[in-house]
C-alpha positions as CSV (number, residue, x, y, z in Angstrom):
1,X,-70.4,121.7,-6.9
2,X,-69.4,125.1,-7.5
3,X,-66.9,126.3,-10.2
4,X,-64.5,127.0,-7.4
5,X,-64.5,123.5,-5.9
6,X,-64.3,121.6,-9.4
7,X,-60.7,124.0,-9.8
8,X,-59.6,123.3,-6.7
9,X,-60.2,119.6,-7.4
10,X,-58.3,120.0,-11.1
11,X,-55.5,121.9,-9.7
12,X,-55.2,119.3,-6.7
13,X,-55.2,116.4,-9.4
14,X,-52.8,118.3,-11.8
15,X,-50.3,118.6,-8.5
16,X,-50.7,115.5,-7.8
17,X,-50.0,113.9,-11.8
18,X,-46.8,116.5,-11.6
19,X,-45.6,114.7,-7.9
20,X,-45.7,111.4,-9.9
21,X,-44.2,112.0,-12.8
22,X,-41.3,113.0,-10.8
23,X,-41.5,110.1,-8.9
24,X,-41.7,108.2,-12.1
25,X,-39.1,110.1,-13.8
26,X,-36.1,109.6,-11.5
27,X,-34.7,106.3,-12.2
28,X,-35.0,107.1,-15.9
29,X,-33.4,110.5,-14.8
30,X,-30.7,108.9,-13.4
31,X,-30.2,105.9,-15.9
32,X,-29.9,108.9,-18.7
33,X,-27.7,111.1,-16.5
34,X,-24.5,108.1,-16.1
35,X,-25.4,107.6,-19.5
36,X,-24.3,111.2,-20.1
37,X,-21.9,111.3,-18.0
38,X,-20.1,108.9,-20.3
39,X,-21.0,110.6,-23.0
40,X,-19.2,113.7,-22.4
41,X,-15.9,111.7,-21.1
42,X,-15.8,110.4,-24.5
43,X,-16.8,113.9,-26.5
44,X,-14.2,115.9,-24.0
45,X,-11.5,114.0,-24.6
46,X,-11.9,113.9,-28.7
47,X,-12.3,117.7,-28.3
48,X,-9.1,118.0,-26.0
49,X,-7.5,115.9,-28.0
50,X,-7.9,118.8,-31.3
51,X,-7.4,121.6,-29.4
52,X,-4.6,121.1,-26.7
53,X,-1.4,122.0,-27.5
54,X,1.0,119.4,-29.1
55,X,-2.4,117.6,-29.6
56,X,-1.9,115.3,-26.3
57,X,-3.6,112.4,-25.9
58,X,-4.9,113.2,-22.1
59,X,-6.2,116.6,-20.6
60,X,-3.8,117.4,-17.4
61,X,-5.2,117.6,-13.7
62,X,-4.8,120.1,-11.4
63,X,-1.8,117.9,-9.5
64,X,0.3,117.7,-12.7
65,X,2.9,120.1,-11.6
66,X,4.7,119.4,-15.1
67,X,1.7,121.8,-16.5
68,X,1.2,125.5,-16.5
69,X,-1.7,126.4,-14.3
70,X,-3.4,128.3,-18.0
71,X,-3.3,125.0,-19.9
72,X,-5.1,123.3,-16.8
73,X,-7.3,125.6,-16.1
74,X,-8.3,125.8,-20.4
75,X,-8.8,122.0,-20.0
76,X,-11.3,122.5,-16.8
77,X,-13.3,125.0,-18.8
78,X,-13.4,122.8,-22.0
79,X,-14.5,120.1,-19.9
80,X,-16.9,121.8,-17.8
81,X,-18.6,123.2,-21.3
82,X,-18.9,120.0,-22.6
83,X,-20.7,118.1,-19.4
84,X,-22.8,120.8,-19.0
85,X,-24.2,120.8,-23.0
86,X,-24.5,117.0,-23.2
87,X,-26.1,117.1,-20.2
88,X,-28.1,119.7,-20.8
89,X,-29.3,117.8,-24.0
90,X,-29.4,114.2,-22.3
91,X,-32.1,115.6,-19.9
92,X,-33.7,117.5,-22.4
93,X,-33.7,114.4,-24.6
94,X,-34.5,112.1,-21.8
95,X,-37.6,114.3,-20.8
96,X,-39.2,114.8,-24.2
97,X,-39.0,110.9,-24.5
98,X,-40.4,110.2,-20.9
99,X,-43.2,112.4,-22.1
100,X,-44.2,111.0,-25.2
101,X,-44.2,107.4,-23.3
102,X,-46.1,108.6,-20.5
103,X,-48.1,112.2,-21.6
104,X,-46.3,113.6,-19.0
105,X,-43.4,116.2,-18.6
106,X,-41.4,115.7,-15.7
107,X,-40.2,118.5,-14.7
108,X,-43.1,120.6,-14.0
């Protein structure tokens, strides 16, 4: 075989470990993701809870007429900061440990 044929058979073979760690990776993906999900409910609404005016217990929704449209919108880009770090670090997380079980990453 010729040094061209044995890449083509390595990078075929290296394509087709990536395909199934993917496969492999998505219910543990998942699973890790409503874990996170969770996760930042619970870290968003100590952080809301510190930094809202009058310290409320409960960040307002965009129906809550009673509220003014800053204070709701400051809530939505608390909130959306906080799900997007811990989920940022729950896939991060998530994928380092998938890795070290397996000896694949699954995202490549």
């Amino acid at each position: 075989m010729s040094d061209a044929t044995i890449d083509h058979v390595t990078d075929r073979t290296e394509e087709h470990d990536g395909k199934a760690a993917k496969i492999l990776y998505r219910p543990f993906g998942l699973i890790s993701s409503i874990i996170g999900g969770l996760v930042a409910g619970q870290v968003f609404k100590q952080v809301y809870k510190r930094v809202s005016p009058g310290h409320r217990k409960d960040a307002p929704t965009p129906l809550q007429s009673e509220y003014p449209l800053r204070e709701i919108l400051v809530a939505a880009l608390i909130q959306g900061a906080v799900f997007s770090g811990v989920k940022a670090l729950i896939d991060r997380g998530g994928a380092r440990a998938f890795q070290r079980w397996t000896g694949e990453w699954p995202g490549d």
